[in-house]
C-alpha positions as a Markdown table, in Angstrom:
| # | Residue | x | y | z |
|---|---|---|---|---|
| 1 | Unk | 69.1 | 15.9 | 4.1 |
| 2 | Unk | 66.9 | 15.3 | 7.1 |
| 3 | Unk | 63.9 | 16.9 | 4.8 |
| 4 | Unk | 64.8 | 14.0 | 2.1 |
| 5 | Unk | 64.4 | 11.8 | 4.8 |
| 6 | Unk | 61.6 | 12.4 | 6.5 |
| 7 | Unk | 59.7 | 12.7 | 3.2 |
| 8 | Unk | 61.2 | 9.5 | 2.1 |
| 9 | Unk | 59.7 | 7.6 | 5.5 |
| 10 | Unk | 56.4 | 9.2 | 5.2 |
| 11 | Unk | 53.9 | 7.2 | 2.9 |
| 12 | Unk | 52.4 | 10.2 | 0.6 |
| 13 | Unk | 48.8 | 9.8 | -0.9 |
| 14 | Unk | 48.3 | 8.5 | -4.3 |
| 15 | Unk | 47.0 | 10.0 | -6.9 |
| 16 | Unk | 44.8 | 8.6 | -9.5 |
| 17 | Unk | 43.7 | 10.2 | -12.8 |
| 18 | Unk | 39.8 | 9.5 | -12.5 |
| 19 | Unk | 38.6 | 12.5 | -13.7 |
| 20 | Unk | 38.7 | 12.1 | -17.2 |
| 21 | Unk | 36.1 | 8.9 | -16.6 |
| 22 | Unk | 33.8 | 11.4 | -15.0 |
| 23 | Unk | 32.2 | 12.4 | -19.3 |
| 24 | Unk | 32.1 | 8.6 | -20.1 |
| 25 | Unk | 29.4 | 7.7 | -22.9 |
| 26 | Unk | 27.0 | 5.8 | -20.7 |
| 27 | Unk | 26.7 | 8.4 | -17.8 |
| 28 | Unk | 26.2 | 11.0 | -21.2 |
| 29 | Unk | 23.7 | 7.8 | -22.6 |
| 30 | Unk | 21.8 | 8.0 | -18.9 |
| 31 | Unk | 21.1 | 11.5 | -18.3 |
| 32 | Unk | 19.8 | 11.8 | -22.3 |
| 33 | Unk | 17.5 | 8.9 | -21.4 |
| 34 | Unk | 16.1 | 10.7 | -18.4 |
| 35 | Unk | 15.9 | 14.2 | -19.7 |
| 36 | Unk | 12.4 | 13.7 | -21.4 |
| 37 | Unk | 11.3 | 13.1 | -18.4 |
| 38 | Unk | 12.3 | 16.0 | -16.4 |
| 39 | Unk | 9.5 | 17.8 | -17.9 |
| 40 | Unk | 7.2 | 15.3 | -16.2 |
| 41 | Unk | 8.6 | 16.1 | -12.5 |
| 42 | Unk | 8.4 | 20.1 | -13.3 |
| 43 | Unk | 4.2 | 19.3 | -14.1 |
| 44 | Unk | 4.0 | 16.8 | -11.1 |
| 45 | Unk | 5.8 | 19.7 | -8.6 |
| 46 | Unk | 3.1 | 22.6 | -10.2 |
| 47 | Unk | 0.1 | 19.9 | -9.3 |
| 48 | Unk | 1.4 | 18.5 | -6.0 |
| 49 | Unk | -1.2 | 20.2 | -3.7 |
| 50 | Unk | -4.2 | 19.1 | -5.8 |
| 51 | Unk | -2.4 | 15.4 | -6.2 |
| 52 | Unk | -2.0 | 15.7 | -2.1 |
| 53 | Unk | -6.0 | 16.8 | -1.8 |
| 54 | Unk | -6.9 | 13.8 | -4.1 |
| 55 | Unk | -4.8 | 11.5 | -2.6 |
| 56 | Unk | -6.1 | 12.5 | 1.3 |
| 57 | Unk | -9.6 | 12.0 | -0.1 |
| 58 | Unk | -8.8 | 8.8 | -1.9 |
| 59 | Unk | -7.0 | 7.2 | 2.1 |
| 60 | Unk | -10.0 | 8.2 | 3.7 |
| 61 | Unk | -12.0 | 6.2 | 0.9 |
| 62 | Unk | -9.6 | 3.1 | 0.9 |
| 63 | Unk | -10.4 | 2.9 | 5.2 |
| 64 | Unk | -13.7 | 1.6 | 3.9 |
| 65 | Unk | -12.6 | -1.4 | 2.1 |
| 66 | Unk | -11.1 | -4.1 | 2.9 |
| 67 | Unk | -8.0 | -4.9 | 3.9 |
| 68 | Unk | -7.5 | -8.7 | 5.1 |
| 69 | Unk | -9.3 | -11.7 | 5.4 |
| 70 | Unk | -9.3 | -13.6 | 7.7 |
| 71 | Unk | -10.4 | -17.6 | 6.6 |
| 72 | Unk | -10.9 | -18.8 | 10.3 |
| 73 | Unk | -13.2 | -16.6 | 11.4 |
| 74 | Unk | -14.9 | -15.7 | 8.1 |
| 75 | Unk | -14.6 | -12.4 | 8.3 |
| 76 | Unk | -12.8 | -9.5 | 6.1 |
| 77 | Unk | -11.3 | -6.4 | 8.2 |
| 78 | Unk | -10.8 | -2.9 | 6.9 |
| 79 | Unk | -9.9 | 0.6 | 8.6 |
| 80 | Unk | -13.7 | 0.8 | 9.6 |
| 81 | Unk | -14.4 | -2.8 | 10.8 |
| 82 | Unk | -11.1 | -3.7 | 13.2 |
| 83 | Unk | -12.8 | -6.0 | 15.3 |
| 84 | Unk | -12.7 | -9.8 | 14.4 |
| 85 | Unk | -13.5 | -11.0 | 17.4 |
| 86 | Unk | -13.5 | -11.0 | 21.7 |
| 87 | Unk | -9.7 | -11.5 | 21.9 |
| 88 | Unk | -8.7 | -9.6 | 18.1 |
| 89 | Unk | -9.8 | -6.1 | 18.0 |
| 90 | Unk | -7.7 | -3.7 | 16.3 |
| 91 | Unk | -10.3 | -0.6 | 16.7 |
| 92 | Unk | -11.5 | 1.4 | 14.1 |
| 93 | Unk | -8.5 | 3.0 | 12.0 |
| 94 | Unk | -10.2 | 5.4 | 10.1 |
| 95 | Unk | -10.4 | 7.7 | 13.1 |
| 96 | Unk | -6.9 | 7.9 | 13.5 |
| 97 | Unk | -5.8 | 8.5 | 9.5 |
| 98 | Unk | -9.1 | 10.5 | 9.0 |
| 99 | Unk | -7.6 | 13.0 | 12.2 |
| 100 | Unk | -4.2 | 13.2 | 9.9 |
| 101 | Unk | -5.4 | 13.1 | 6.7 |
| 102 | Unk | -8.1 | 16.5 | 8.0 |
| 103 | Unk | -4.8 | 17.9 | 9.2 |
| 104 | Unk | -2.9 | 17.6 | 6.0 |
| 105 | Unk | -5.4 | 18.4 | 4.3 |
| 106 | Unk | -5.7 | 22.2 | 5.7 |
| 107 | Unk | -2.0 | 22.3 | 5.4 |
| 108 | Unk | -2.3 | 21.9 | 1.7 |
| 109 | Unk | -4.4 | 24.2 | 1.3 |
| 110 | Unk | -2.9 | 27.3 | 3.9 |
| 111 | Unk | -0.1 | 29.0 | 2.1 |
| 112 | Unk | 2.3 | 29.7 | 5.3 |
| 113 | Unk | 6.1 | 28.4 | 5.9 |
| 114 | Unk | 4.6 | 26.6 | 8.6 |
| 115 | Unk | 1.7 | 24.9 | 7.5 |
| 116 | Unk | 4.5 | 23.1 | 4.9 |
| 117 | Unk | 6.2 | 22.2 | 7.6 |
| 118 | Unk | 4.0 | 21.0 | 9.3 |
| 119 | Unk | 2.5 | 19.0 | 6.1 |
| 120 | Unk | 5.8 | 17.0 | 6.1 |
| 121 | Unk | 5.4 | 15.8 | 9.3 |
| 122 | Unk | 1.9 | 15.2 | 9.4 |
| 123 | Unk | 3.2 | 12.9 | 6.3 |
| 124 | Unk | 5.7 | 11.5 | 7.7 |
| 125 | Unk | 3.3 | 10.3 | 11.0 |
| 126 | Unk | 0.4 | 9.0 | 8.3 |
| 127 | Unk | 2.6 | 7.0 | 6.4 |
| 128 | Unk | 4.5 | 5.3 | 9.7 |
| 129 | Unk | 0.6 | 4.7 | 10.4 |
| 130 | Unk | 0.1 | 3.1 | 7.8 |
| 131 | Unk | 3.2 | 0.8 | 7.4 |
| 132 | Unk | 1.9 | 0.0 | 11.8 |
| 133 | Unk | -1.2 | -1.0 | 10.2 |
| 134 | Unk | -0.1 | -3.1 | 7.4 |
| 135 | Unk | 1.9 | -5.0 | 10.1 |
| 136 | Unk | -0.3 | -5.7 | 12.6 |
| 137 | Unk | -3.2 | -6.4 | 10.0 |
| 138 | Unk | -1.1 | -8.8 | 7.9 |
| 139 | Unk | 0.6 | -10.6 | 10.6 |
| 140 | Unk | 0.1 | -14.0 | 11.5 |
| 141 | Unk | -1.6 | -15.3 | 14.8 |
| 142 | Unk | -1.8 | -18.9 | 16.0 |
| 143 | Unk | -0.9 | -20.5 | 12.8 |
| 144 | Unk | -4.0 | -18.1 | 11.2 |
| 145 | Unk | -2.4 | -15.9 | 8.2 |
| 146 | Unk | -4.9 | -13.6 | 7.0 |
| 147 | Unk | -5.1 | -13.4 | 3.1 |
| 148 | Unk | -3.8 | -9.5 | 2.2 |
| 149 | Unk | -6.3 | -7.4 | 0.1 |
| 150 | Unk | -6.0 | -4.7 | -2.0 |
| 151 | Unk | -6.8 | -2.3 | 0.4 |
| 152 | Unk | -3.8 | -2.8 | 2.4 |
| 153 | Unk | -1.6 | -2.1 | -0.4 |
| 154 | Unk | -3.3 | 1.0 | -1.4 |
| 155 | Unk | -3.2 | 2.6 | 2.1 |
| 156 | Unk | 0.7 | 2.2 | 2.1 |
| 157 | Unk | 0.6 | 3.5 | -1.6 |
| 158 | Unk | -1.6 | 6.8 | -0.7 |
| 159 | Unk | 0.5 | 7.1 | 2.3 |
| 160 | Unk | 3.6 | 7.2 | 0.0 |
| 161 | Unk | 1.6 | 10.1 | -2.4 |
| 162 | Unk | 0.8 | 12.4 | 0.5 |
| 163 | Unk | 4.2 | 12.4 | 1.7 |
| 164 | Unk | 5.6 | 13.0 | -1.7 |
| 165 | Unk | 3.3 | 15.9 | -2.1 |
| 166 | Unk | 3.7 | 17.3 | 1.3 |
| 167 | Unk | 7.7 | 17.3 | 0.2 |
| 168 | Unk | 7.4 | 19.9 | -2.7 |
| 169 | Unk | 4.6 | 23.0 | -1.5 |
| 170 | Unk | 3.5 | 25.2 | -4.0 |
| 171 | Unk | 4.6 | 28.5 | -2.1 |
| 172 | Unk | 5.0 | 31.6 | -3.7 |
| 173 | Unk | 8.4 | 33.3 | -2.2 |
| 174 | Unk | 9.2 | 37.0 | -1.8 |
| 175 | Unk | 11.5 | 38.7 | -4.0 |
């Protein structure tokens, strides 16, 4: 009797029958949708230190170009040219994601644990570079907005592809 009545003040979970939703149609619709494509991620991960090589090679090539312009002072800025003028000077960029890019790149290309590791955080630094830069170089000063080019889009976009690539090494393991 006390057992009856203990059970009978306790508030026991419910149960629900949602397991026979989990082989709907449209989650079966979905991953038939997506399949073909599978086949493009298994190429991409069998490419990704070449795509990471490139896309080094292509970041230090987008420093060059420019990035903003700036309609007050006439002048366009890119990871080369940082200084716009006395009191605006954000230094030359190209030093600092030529350093990581180097770095990354020699960790594509050594075929050690390590070196992958290191890759990914190498990756992860570059790309919070990057985002720094396309925040202080598109941020507005005094009422001044600079005009964005397509160099500062690219740099984030390259940033993004290095990471990516650092995240799946080609590695051989040991059996």
């Amino acid at each position: 009797m006390a057992e009856w009545l203990g059970r009978a003040l306790q508030k026991l979970p419910q149960r629900f029958e949602s397991a026979r939703d989990l082989l709907n149609k449209d989650y079966i619709a979905v991953v038939l949708i997506f399949l073909p494509y599978l086949n493009l991620v298994v190429k991409f991960m069998k490419y990704t230190q070449i795509i990471g090589l490139i896309a080094a090679l292509a970041l230090i090539f987008i420093c060059f170009i420019p990035w903003v312009y700036i309609p007050s002072l006439q002048v366009y800025l890119s990871g080369i040219n940082g200084k716009a003028s006395l009191e605006l000077n954000f230094g030359s960029q190209v030093k600092s994601h030529g350093f990581l890019v180097l770095l990354m790149g020699v960790c594509f290309l050594v075929p050690r644990v390590w070196a992958k590791r290191l890759n990914v955080f190498l990756g992860a630094i570059n790309l919070s570079w990057a985002f720094k830069n396309f925040i202080i170089f598109s941020m507005c000063r005094a009422g001044d907005c600079p005009e964005k080019q397509i160099g500062l889009y690219l740099l984030i976009v390259f940033s993004v592809i290095l990471l990516v690539a650092s995240l799946f090494p080609k590695l051989a393991l040991k059996k």
